[in-house]
Structure formats: C-alpha cells, structure tokens
VOGU-3710 file (C-alpha; in Angstrom, 3 decimals, decimal comma):
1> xxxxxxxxxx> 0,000/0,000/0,000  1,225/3,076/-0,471  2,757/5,611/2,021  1,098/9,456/2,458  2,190/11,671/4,596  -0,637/13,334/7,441  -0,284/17,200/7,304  -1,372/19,236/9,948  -2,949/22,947/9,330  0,218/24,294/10,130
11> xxxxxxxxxx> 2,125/22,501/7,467  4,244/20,260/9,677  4,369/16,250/9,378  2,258/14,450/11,667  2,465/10,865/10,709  1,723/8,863/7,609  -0,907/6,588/6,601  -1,604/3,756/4,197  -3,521/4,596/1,280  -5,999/1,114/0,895
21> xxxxxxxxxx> -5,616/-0,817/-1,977  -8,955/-1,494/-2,524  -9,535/2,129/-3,147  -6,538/4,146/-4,281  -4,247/0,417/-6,185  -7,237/-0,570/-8,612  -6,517/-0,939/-12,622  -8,096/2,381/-13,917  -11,045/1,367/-16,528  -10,967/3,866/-18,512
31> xxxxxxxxxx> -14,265/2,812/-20,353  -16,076/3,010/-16,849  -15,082/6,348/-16,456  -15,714/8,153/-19,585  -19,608/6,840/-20,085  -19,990/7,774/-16,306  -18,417/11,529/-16,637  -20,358/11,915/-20,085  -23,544/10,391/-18,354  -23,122/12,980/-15,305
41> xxxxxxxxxx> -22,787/16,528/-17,381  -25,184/15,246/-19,753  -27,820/15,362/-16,475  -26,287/18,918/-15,800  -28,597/20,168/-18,658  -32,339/21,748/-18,175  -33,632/20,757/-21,281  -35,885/24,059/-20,919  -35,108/25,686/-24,439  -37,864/26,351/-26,393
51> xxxxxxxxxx> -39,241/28,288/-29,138  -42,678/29,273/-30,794  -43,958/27,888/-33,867  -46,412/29,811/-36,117  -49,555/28,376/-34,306  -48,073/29,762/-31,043  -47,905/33,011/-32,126  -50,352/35,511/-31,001  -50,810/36,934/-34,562  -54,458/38,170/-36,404
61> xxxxxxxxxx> -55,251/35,582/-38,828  -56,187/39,098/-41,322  -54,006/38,228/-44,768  -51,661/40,731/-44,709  -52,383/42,167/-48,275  -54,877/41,321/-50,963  -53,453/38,307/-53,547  -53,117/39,852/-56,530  -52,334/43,425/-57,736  -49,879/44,860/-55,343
71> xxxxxxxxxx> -46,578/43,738/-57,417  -45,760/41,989/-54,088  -45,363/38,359/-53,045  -48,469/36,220/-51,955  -48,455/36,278/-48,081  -51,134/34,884/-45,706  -50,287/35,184/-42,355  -47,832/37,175/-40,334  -47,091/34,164/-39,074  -44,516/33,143/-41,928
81> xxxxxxxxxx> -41,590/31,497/-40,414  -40,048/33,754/-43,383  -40,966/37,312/-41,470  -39,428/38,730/-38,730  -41,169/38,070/-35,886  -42,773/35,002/-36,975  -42,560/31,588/-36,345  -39,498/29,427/-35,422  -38,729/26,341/-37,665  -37,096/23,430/-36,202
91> xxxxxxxxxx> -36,467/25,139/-32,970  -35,880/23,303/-30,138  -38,151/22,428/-27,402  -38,246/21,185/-23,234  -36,357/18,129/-23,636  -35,152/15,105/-20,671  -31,556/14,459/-21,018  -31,442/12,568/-17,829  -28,970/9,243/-18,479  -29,211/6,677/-15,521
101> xxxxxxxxxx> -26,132/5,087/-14,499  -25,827/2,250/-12,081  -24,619/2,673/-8,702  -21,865/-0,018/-9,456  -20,611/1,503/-12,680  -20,775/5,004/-10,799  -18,647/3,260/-7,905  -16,494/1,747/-10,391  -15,688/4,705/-12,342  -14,970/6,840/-8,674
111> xxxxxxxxxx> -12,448/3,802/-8,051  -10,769/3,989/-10,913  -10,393/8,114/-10,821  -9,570/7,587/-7,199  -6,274/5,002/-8,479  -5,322/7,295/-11,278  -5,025/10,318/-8,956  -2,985/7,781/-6,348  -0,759/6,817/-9,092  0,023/10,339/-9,752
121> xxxxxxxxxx> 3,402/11,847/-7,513  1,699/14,407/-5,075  -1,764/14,526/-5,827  -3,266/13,268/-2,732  -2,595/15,316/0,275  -3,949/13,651/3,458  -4,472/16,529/6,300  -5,686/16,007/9,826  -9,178/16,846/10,495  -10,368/20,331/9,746
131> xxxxxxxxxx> -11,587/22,063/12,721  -12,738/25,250/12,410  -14,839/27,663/15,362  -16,139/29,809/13,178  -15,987/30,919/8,811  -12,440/31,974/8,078  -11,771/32,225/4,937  -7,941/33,641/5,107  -7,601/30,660/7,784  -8,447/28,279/5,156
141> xxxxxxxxxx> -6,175/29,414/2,266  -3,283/29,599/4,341  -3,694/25,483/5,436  -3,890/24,811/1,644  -0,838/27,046/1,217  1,072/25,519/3,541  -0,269/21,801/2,674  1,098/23,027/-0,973  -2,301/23,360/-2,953  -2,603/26,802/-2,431
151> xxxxxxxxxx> -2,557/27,564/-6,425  -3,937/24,484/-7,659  -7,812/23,325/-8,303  -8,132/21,244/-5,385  -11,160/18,934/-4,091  -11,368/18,770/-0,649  -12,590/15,873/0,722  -14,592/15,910/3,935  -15,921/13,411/6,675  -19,573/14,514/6,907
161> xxxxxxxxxx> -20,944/18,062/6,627  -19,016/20,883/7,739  -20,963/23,984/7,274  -18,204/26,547/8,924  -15,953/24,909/6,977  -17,912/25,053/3,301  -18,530/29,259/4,069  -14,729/28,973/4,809  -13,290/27,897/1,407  -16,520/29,357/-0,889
171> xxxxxxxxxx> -14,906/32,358/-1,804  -11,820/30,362/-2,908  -12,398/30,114/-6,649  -10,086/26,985/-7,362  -11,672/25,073/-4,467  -14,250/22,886/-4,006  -15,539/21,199/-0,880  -17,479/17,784/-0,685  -18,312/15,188/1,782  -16,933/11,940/0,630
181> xxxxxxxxxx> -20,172/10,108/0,308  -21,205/12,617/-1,949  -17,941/12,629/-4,507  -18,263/10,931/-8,037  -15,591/10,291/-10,792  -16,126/13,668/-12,351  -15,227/15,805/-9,341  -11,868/13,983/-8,540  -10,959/14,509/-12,125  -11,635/17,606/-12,465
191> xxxxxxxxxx> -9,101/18,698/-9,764  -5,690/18,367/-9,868  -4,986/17,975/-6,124  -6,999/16,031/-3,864  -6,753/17,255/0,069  -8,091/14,145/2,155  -8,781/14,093/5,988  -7,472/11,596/8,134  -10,608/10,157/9,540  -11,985/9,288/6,026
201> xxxxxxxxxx> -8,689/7,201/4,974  -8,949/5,595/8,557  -12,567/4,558/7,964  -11,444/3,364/4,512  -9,028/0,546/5,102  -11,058/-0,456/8,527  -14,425/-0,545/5,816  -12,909/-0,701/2,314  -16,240/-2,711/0,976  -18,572/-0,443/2,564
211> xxxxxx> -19,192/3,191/1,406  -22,846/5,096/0,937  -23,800/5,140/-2,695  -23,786/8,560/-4,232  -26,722/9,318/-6,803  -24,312/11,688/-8,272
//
C-alpha cells in the first residue's frame, strides 16, 4: 500500500498513513469512467429551451395584403416562419436528457479516478481533520498554502458536513468542498490535487467494501 504523509494545518508532518488498496491500487477502466463523466454533465442540462412555432404566435389571422395586384409576393399570415417576428422552424423544445447510471458503474468509475489520482506523484494530500470555530476564509487558504495546494484546483474531501468549513473555502475560486459520500468520478478529475482528511482514509481501510452510494 502506499505511504502518504498526514499534514497538519500548520504545514508540519504528523504521521503517515496507508492509502488502501482497494480504493486508491485498482486498474483504472478507462471505459467506466468516460460513459460515467459523459452520463453525469449530460444530467447537468435543463432541457428548458424552447421556441414558438407559427400556431403559437399571437398573430391576427387578417391576410396581410390582398393576392393579386400589389406587385408583391403572396403572403397569408404574419405568421410566416419567413418574417421577422414570426414563427421558429425546427427550434428546439423542453427536452429530458437525464442518463441513468448504475450505482456499481458510478462506484467503479470513482475507483478507478480515485487510483489514477494515487498513481500520480503528489496529488493526494492527506491533512488532519479540519476544525474550524467559526468561517475563516484567510484561515483556510493559508492550510492549503502551507499543505502546498494553495494555487492548484483542489477537491477537498470531507468526513460529513461541515458547514463553517464550506462558508470557509466558498470564496476560494479553485476550491471545491465535498463530503466523501457525496464525490463521483467527475469531481476527482476535475481537480488536480486532492486534500483528504485523516478520519476518512482511517474509515477506509477499517471498511474498504462499505461506502454510501452517491446518486451523483
């Protein structure tokens, strides 16, 4: 298993800890992750474009001019997808995008992003607990500074919900925060540092077939 070394807020080394096999020494599939990252921002999209068509429009049904005589082209309706201001042709309309993805392949594909990052030279930082009494916000950047992700897109990943903690780091614009039950394949590759308490690593190789499905 491999070796990571336990930060504390401060910067200094507290320890190590074994990164579990079962979670962070998989084969990447890269299959598995690409269907479930294109499967998760296709659900990302409303689907609530639309347009009017010429029997939407709220147009007299009066011909605009009489047939014949005026040297002009025959026109019936103001309605004409060919006039300004009429109808739309084609356009689109409300549409569900939703693709459902199994909870395995979802699991699978978070395993394999979870390996990739592992097998990557610094991109898991493991940090002690975060324990913060109230929002700081200059608190918080200066842990990630001195954990060496200060100028990186970095996921931080949580045990449980930390409220003083999320208004601590949403200013941050290169950092996210998420509970670990709640992380999927697309978040962890989307940063390029991962910052990982303690406690979740711990409750990982004690529990490494058990974790809450995500329905992200």
């Amino acid at each position: 298993m491999k070796q990571v070394a336990v930060l504390k807020e401060n910067g200094d080394k507290a320890g190590e800890v074994s990164l579990p096999e079962s979670w962070f020494g998989l084969q990447p599939n890269p299959s598995v992750v690409y269907y479930t990252v294109k499967g998760f921002l296709t659900n990302q999209r409303q689907g609530n474009a639309d347009t009017k068509e010429r029997g939407d429009l709220a147009y007299s049904n009066r011909k605009p001019w009489r047939q014949k005589g005026t040297g002009r082209a025959r026109a019936g309706s103001r309605r004409s997808p060919l006039w300004r201001g009429g109808g739309t042709m084609f356009g689109p309309h409300p549409k569900n995008y939703e693709v459902r993805t199994s909870k395995r392949v979802r699991r699978t594909a978070l395993l394999s992003a979870l390996s990739a990052k592992a097998a990557e030279e610094g991109a898991i930082v493991v940090v002690e607990n975060f324990e913060f009494d109230q929002p700081k916000t200059a608190r918080a950047l200066q842990a990630l500074r001195n954990a060496g992700v200060g100028d990186c897109r970095v996921l931080i990943m949580c045990d449980g919900y930390k409220p003083v903690l999320l208004k601590s780091v949403r200013n941050l614009q290169k950092v996210v925060l998420k509970n670990f039950a709640e992380c999927n394949a697309y978040d962890v590759l989307l940063a390029e540092k991962l910052v990982i308490e303690k406690s979740i690593i711990e409750k990982l190789g004690s529990q490494s077939d058990e974790r809450p499905a995500s329905d992200n």
